[in-house]
C-alpha positions in Angstrom: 33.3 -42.3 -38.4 30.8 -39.2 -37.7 31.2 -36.2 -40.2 30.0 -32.7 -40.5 31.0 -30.0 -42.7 30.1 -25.9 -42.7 30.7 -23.4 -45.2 31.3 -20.1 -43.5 30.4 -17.9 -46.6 31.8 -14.7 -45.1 35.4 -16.2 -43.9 35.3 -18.4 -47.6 36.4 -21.2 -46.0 35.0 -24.9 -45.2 35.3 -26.6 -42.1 34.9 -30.1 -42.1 34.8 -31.7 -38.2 35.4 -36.1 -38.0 35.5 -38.0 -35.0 35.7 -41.5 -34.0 35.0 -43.3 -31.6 37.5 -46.2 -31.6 40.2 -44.0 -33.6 41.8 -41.0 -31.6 42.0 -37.6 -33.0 45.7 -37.9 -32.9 45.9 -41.0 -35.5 43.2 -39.7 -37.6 45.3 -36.6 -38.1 48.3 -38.4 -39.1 46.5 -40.8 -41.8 44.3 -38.0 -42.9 44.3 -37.8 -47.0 42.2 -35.3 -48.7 41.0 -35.9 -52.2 39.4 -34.6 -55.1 37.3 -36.6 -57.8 36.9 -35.0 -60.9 34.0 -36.4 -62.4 31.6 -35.0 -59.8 33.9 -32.4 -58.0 32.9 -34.3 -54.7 36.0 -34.1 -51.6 37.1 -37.2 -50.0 38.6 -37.3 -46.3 39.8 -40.4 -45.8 41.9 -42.0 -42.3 42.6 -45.0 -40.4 39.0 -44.7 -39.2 36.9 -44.6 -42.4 35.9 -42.3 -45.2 33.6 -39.4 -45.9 32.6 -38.3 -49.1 31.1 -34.6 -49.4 29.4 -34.0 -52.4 29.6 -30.2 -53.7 29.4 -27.4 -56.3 31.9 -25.3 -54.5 35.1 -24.7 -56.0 38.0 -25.0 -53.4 41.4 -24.2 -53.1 43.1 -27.2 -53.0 46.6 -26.1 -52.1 45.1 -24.7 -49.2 44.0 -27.8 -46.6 44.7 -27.9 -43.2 44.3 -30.4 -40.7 44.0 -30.0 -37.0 43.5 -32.6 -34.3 40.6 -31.3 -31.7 40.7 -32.8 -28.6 38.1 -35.4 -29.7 37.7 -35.1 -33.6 40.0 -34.0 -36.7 39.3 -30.4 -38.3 40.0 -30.1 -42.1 39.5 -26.9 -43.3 39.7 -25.7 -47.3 39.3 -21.8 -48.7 36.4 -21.7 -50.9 36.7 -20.1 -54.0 33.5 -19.6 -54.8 30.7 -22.2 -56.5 27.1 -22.3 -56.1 25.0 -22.4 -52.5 22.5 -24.8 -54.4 20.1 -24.5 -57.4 22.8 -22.3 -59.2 22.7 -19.8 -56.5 26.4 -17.8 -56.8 27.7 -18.5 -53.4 29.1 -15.1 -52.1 25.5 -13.4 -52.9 23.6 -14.4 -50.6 25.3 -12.4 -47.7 21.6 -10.3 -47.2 18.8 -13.2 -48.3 17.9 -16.1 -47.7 16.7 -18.6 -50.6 12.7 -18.1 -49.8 13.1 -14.2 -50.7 11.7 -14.4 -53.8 9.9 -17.3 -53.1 6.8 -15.5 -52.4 6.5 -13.6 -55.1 6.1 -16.8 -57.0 4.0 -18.2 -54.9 1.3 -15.7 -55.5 1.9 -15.7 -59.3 1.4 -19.8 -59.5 -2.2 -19.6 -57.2 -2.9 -16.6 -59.1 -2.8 -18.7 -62.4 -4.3 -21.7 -60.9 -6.7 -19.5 -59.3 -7.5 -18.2 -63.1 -7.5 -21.7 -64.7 -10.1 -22.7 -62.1 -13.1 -19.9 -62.7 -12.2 -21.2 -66.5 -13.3 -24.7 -65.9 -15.9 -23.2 -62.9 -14.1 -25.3 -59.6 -12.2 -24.0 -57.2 -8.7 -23.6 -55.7 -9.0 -24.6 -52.1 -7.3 -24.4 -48.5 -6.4 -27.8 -47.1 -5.5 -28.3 -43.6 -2.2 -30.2 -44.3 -2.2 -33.0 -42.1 -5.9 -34.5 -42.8 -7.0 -32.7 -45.9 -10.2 -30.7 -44.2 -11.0 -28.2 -46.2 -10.0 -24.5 -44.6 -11.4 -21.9 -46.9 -13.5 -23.4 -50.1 -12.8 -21.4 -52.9 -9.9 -18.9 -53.1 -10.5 -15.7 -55.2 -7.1 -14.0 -55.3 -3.4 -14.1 -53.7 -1.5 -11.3 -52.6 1.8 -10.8 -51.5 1.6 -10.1 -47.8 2.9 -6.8 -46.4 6.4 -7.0 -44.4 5.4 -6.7 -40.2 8.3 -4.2 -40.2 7.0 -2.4 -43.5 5.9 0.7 -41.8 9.5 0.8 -39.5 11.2 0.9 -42.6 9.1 3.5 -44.6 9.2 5.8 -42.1 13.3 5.8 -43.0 12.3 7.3 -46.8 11.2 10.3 -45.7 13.1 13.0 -44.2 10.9 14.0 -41.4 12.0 17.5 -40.9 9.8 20.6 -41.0 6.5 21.2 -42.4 6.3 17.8 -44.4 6.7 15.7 -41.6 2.8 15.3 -41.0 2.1 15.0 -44.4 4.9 12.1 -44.9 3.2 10.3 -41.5 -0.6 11.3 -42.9 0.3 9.2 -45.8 1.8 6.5 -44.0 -1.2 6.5 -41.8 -3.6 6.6 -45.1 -1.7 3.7 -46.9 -2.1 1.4 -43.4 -5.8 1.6 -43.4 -6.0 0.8 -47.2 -4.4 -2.6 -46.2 -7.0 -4.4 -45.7 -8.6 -8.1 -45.6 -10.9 -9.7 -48.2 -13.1 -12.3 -48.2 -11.9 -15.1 -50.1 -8.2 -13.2 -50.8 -5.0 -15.1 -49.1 -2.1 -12.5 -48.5 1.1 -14.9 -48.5 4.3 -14.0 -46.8 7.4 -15.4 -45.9 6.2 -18.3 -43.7 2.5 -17.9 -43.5 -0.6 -16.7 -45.1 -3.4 -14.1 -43.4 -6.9 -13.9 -44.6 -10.2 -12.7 -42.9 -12.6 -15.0 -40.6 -15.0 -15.5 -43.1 -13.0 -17.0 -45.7 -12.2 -20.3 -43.6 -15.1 -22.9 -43.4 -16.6 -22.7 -40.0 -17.5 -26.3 -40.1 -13.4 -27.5 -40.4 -11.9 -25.4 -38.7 -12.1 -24.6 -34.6 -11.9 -21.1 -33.6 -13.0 -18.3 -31.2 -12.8 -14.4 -30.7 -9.6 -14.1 -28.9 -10.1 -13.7 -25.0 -8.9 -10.2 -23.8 -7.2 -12.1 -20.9 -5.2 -14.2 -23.5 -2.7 -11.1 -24.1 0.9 -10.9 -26.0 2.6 -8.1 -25.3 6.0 -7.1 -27.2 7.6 -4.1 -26.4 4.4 -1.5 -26.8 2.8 -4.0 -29.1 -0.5 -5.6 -27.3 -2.0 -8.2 -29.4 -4.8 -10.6 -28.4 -4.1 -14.5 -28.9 -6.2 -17.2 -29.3 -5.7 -20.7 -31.6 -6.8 -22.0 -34.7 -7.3 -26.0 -35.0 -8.3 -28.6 -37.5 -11.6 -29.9 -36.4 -10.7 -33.0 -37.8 -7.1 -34.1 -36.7 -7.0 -31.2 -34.2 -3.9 -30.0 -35.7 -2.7 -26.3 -34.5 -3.1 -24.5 -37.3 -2.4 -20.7 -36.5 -3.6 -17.9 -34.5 -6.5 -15.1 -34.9 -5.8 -11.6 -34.0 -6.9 -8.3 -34.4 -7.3 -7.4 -38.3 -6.3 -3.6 -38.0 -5.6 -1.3 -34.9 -4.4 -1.8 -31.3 -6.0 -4.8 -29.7 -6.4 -3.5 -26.3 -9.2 -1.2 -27.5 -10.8 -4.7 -28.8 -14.9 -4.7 -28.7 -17.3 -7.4 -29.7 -17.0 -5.4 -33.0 -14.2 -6.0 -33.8 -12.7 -7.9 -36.8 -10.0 -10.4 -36.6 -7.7 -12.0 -39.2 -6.9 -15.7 -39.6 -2.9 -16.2 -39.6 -2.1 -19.6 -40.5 1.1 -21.2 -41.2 2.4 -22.6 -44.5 3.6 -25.7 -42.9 0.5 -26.4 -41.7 -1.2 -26.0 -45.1 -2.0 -27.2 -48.3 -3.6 -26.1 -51.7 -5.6 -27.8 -54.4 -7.0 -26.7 -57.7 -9.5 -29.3 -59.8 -10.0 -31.6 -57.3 -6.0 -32.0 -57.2 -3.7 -31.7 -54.4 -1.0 -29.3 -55.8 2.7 -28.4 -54.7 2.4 -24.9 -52.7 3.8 -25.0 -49.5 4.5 -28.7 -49.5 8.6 -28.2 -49.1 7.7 -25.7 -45.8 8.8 -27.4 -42.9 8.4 -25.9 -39.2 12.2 -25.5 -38.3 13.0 -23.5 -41.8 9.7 -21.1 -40.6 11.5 -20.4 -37.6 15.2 -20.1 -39.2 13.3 -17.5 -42.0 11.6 -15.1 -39.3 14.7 -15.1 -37.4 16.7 -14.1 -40.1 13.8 -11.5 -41.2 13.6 -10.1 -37.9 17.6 -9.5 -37.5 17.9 -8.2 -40.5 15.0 -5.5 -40.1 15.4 -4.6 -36.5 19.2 -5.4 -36.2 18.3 -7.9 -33.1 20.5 -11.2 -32.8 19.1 -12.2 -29.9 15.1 -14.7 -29.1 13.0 -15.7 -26.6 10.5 -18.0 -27.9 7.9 -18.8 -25.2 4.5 -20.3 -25.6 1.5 -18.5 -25.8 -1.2 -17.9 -22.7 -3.0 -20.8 -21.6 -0.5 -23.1 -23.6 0.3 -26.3 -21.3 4.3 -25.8 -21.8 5.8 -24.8 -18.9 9.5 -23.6 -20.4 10.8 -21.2 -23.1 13.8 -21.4 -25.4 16.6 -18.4 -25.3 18.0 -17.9 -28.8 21.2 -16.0 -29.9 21.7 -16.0 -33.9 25.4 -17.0 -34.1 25.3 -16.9 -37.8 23.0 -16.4 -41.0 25.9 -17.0 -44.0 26.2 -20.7 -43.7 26.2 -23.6 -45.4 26.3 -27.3 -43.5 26.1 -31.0 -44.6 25.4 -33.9 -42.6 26.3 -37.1 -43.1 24.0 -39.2 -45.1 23.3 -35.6 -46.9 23.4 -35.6 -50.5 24.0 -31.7 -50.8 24.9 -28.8 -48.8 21.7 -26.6 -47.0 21.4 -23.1 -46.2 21.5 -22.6 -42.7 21.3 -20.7 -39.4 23.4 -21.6 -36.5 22.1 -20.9 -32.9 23.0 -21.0 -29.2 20.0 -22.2 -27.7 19.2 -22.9 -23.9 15.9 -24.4 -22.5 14.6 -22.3 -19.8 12.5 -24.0 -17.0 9.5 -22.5 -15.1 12.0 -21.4 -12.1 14.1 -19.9 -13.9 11.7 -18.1 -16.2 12.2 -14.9 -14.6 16.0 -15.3 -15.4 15.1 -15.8 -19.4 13.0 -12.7 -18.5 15.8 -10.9 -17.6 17.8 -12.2 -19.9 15.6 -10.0 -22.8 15.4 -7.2 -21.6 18.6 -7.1 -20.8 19.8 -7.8 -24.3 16.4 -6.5 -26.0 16.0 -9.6 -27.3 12.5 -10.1 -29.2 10.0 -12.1 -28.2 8.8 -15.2 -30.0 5.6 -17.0 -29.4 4.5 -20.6 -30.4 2.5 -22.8 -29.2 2.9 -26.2 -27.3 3.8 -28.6 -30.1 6.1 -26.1 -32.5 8.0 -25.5 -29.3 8.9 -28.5 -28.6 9.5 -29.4 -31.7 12.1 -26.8 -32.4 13.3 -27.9 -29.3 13.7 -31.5 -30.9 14.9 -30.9 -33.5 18.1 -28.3 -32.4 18.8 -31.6 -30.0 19.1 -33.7 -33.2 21.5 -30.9 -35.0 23.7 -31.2 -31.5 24.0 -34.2 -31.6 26.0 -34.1 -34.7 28.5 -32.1 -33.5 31.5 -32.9 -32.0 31.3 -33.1 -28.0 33.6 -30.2 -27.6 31.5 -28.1 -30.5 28.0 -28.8 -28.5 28.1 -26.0 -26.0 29.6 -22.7 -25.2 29.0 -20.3 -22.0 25.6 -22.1 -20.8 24.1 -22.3 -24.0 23.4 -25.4 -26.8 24.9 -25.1 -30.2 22.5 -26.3 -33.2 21.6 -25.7 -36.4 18.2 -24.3 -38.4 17.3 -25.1 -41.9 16.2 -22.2 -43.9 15.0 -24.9 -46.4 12.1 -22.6 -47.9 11.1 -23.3 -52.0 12.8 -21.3 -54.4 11.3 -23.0 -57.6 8.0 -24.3 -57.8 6.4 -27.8 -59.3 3.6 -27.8 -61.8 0.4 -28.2 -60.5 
C-alpha cells in the first residue's frame, strides 16, 4: 500500500491519500481504522490492504476523521490543532517564512567565529568546491550577510515620495547602492548562494571567463551578462559571473564582475577540517527558497525556468506555485518536511514560443539554470509525481509535484 500525507497549514487540516494496487478504493474505505499511539503521538491507517504509520508532532482532532474513497485511492483527512512544523517550530507561524530565514544570519555568525578562531592559530577558512574538494577561494577574511535582489524595490516603499524629498529619499537610495560593494577575500551569503569578487577564487581551481556580451539574460528591463563557473577538477557547474555593480549592457573590458556561486555546490573548512556550512543545501530546496522569495517580494506565483545561452538543453520548465504553507510525508519518511507544491510542465523547443507566451502573458518571472540543475529539478518533481495518486498527478496540462524547502535552521559544530 502506497501512502502520502499533506498538512495544508492554512485550511488546518491533514490529508492523507492510500492506494493499492490489488485492494480497490471501495474496500479500503470500508476496512479503514484510524488510530492513535500514545507513546509517540504517531497516527495509524490501517485496511484490508496494509498499514501506514505517520509519525508526527501535530496535535489532531481526533473526533474529526473522514474517509473518502477516490476513484483509485482512499482520502483520510484530520483537523489539525496545532503542534510543531519540525525542530519546535509552532505550526501556524510560518504562514510568511520559510525555515532557512534566519538561517543566514547564522551562517555568517558561525564563519565569522571560525573565521576569527583561524587568524588565532594563523590557517585559514577555505572555499571548497563541494563535489571534489578543489579549493575555490584560499583564505576567507570575513562573511556578510548578502543584500536581498529586491532590497532596493522594497526601500523605495519607506519613503513617501511626494514633494521636495522625493530626490533626496532616491539620492540616498542611489548613495547606499554604490556603498555595496565587493571585497577581496569577503563572502556575502544569502539565502541560497554566496557572491564574492573575481579575485578571491583561486584562478588555478576554478574555470572562468569575462562574460561574452552575446551571452545576454534579459528579465523584464534587467540585462545581465552570463557566463559559467566550473570546477577545474571534476568540472562541476559551480555558478555564474556577472556584472559586480551597474547595467551590464554598458559592460567594457573594465569592467568588474562578481563570482555567484551556489551553496549546494560548496563547501567550507577551517584548520585543515572539512566543517558543516552548507552541507544540508540541496539543489531542489534552492529552487523551492527563491521561489518562495520571489513570490513573496514581487507577489508573482507564476516561473519559467529556462537554461542559460549557449547551454545544450533544448526545453524549459513552466512553474505555477500552487502552495507555500505545506507540510508532506512520504512513505519511508521519518518526519514531516516543509514544502512547496507546484504545477509544472516541460516545454519542448517547438513549443518554446508558447512557454514564451505563456509569461508574458501571466508576467511570470524568468528563471535561469543551467543544463544539469535543470534537469535535475526536472527529475526530481518526476519522483514527487510519482507518489501521488494517478488521479492527483495532473491538472489542466500541467504536472503536480512537490519542492523541499529543506534549508538548515541550526548549525553543527565545526
Amino acid at each position: 500500500m502506497d501512502a502520502i500525507a499533506e498538512v495544508l497549514c492554512h485550511l488546518k487540516t491533514m490529508r492523507v491519500y492510500l492506494r493499492s494496487r490489488k485492494t480497490s478504493a471501495e474496500e479500503m474505505a470500508r476496512t479503514m481504522k484510524v488510530e492513535w499511539r500514545e507513546e509517540t503521538g504517531a497516527v495509524t491507517c490501517t485496511t484490508v490492504a496494509g498499514q501506514v504509520v505517520l509519525p508526527t508532532t501535530l496535535h489532531l482532532e481526533r473526533d474529526s476523521t473522514v474517509v473518502v474513497a477516490r476513484t483509485d485511492h482512499v482520502e483520510v483527512r484530520i483537523k489539525v490543532l496545532g503542534g510543531e512544523a519540525g525542530r519546535g517550530t509552532p505550526l501556524f507561524k510560518q504562514r510568511d517564512a520559510l525555515p532557512c530565514d534566519g538561517a543566514v544570519l547564522a551562517e555568517v555568525k558561525w564563519l565569522q567565529e571560525r573565521v576569527g578562531e583561524s587568524e588565532q592559530k594563523d590557517t585559514g577558512t577555505s572555499l571548497h568546491c563541494g563535489q571534489c574538494g578543489n579549493v575555490l577561494v584560499d583564505k576567507i577574511k570575513a562573511s556578510r550577510v548578502l543584500p536581498s535582489p529586491y532590497w532596493r524595490e522594497v526601500a523605495e516603499l519607506w519613503f513617501c515620495n511626494c514633494g521636495k524629498k522625493a530626490d533626496q529619499n532616491f539620492a540616498a537610495l542611489e548613495a547606499l547602492e554604490e556603498s555595496i560593494v565587493l571585497e577581496e577575500g569577503v563572502l556575502m551569503i544569502g539565502e541560497t548562494v554566496c557572491v564574492l569578487s573575481t579575485e578571491s577564487l583561486d584562478a588555478e581551481h576554478v574555470e572562468m571567463a569575462a562574460p561574452n556580451p552575446s551571452h545576454v539574460q534579459r528579465q523584464e528591463t534587467e540585462t545581465k551578462l552570463w557566463s559559467g563557473i566550473k570546477c577545474k577538477g571534476c568540472q562541476s557547474h559551480l555558478g555564474h559571473l556577472g556584472p559586480a555593480d551597474g547595467d551590464a549592457s554598458d559592460a567594457g573590458a573594465e569592467k568588474k564582475f562578481s563570482a555567484t556561486l551556489f551553496k549546494h555546490k560548496i563547501s567550507t573548512s577551517t584548520h585543515k577540517h572539512m566543517c558543516p556550512l552548507f552541507r544540508a543545501h540541496q539543489q531542489h530546496g534552492s529552487l523551492a527558497a527563491d521561489l518562495f522569495t520571489t513570490s513573496r517580494a514581487r507577489g508573482s506565483y507564476r516561473f519559467l525556468m529556462k537554461p542559460i545561452v549557449g547551454s545544450e538543453a533544448d526545453y524549459c520548465l513552466q512553474l505555477v506555485l500552487l502552495n507555500w504553507d505545506l507540510l508532506v510525508w512520504l512513505e519511508g519518511w521519518d518526519r514531516f518536511c516543509r514544502t512547496l507544491k507546484v504545477m509544472y510542465k516541460r516545454v519542448g523547443p517547438e513549443q518554446s514560443g508558447t512557454a514564451e507566451q505563456w509569461a508574458n502573458d501571466h508576467e511570470a518571472e524568468h528563471i535561469y539554470a543551467i543544463e544539469d540543475e535543470l534537469e535535475e529539478t526536472l527529475l526530481h518533481l518526476k519522483s514527487t509525481t510519482a507518489r501521488l495518486p494517478p488521479s492527483c498527478q495532473s491538472f489542466n496540462g500541467f504536472q503536480v509535484g512537490f519542492l523541499s524547502t529543506n534549508m538548515p535552521s541550526t548549525l553543527g559544530n565545526g
